[in-house]
N, C-alpha and C positions, 0 to 999 in steps of 0.2 A: 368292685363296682359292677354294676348293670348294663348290657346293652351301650359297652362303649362308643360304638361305632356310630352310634344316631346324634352323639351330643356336637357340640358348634367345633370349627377346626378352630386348631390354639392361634395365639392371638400373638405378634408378636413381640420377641423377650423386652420389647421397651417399655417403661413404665410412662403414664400419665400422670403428670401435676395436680393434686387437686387441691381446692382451697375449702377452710370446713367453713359454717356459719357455727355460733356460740354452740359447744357443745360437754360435755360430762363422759370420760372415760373411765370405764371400771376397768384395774388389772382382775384376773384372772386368779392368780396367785393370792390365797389365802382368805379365796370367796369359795362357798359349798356349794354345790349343786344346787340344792333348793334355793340359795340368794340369787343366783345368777337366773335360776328357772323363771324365780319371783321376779325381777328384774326385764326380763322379757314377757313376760304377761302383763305386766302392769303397761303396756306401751301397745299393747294392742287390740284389736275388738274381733270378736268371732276369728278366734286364731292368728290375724294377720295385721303387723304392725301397723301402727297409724302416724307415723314418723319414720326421720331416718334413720336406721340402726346398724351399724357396721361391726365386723367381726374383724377382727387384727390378727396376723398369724405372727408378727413381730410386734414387739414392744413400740408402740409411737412413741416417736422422741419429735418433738418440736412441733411444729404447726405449718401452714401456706404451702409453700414450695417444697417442705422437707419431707412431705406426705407422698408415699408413690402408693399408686391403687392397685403395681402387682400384688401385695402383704394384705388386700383389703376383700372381704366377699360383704354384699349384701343378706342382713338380715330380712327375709320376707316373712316372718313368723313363726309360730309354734305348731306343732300336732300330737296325738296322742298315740301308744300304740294299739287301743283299739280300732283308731282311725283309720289309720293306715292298714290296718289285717280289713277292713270295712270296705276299703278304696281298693286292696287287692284284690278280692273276692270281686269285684266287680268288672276287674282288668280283668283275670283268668278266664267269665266266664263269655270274654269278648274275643279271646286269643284260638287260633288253630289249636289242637292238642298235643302239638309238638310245640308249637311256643307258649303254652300253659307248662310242661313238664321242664323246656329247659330253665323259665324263669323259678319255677318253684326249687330246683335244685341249687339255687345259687344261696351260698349258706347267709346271706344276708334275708332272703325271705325265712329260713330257717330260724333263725333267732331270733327275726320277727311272732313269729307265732309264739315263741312263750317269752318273750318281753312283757314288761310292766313300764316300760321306762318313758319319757316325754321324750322326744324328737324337735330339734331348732332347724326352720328350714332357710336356706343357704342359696345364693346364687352368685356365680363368678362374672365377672364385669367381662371377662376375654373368654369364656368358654374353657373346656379341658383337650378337645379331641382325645386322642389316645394316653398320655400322657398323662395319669393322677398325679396330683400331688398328696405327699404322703399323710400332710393334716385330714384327709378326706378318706383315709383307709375304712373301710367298715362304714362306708354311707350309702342311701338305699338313691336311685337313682329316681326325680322326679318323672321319669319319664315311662318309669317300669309301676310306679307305682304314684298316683296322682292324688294331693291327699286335698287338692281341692278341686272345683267346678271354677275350673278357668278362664278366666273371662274374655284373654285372650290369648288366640293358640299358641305365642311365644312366651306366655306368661311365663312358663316354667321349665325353657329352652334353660341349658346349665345349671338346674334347682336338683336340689339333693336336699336328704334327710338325713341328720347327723345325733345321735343320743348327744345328750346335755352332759355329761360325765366326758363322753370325747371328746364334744365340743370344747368345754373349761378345761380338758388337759392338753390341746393340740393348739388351741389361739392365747394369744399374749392379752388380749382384753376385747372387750366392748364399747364401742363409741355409740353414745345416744345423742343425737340433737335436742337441744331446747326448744 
């Protein structure tokens, strides 16, 4: 992960109740990349979802009350990897030249440069501070690398970029609203 030290402090270990409105869960499990990819584009416009779309790191089992939202990150949409090699170049050429060099050495911008792959972007309801969780190994920090013009400066406080391949093998499903 990137530039841990800027993201929100963790949030405490209690979970929140949440209750859904009608909605459609896809597992994960014995869906391809491209369905799952297809499935998240189809819900949003100019990259960014137009409903609610929730990522599950555990299997939902039941509904109301038996929902807790530490298992749950907000879906904010998709991006591409030229987008983001597009959104870096425009961070680096705003950075000191020592914080140009330490972020380009971090091997997540490295794989970035010769990826091909679509990116699903991710936000935690509690924040991470120091503390990843390890569904989020190999995710590019919203913060290091901004693949949108934000509309607002907390938009993308705890936003990460996660490849759709890690995504569909580190969450248990997706929950779309109706």
């Amino acid at each position: 992960m990137l530039r841990m030290d800027t993201w929100e402090q963790p949030a405490p270990a209690v979970g929140t109740w949440i209750t859904t409105s009608p909605t459609h869960y896809f597992r994960h499990a014995g869906q391809s990349v491209a369905s799952l990819t297809r499935l998240v584009q189809e819900r949003c416009i100019d990259y960014r979802c137009t409903e609610r779309v929730i990522g599950w790191v555990r299997e939902v089992r039941g509904t109301g009350a038996d929902l807790v939202t530490l298992d749950a990150y907000e879906v904010l949409g998709w991006t591409s990897a030229p987008i983001l090699r597009a959104a870096l170049s425009h961070r680096i050429d705003a950075l000191n030249p020592v914080a140009a060099f330490r972020l380009l050495a971090q091997p997540e911008i490295g794989q970035l440069e010769l990826s091909r792959s679509n990116y699903i972007l991710l936000r935690s309801r509690f924040g991470f501070g120091n503390e990843w969780p390890t569904e989020l190994s190999g995710a590019i920090s919203g913060f290091d690398v901004e693949p949108w013009v934000a509309t607002d400066a907390s938009e993308l406080d705890g936003a990460l970029a996660i490849e759709f391949e890690a995504y569909l093998n580190r969450f248990a499903g997706t929950e779309f609203a109706d």
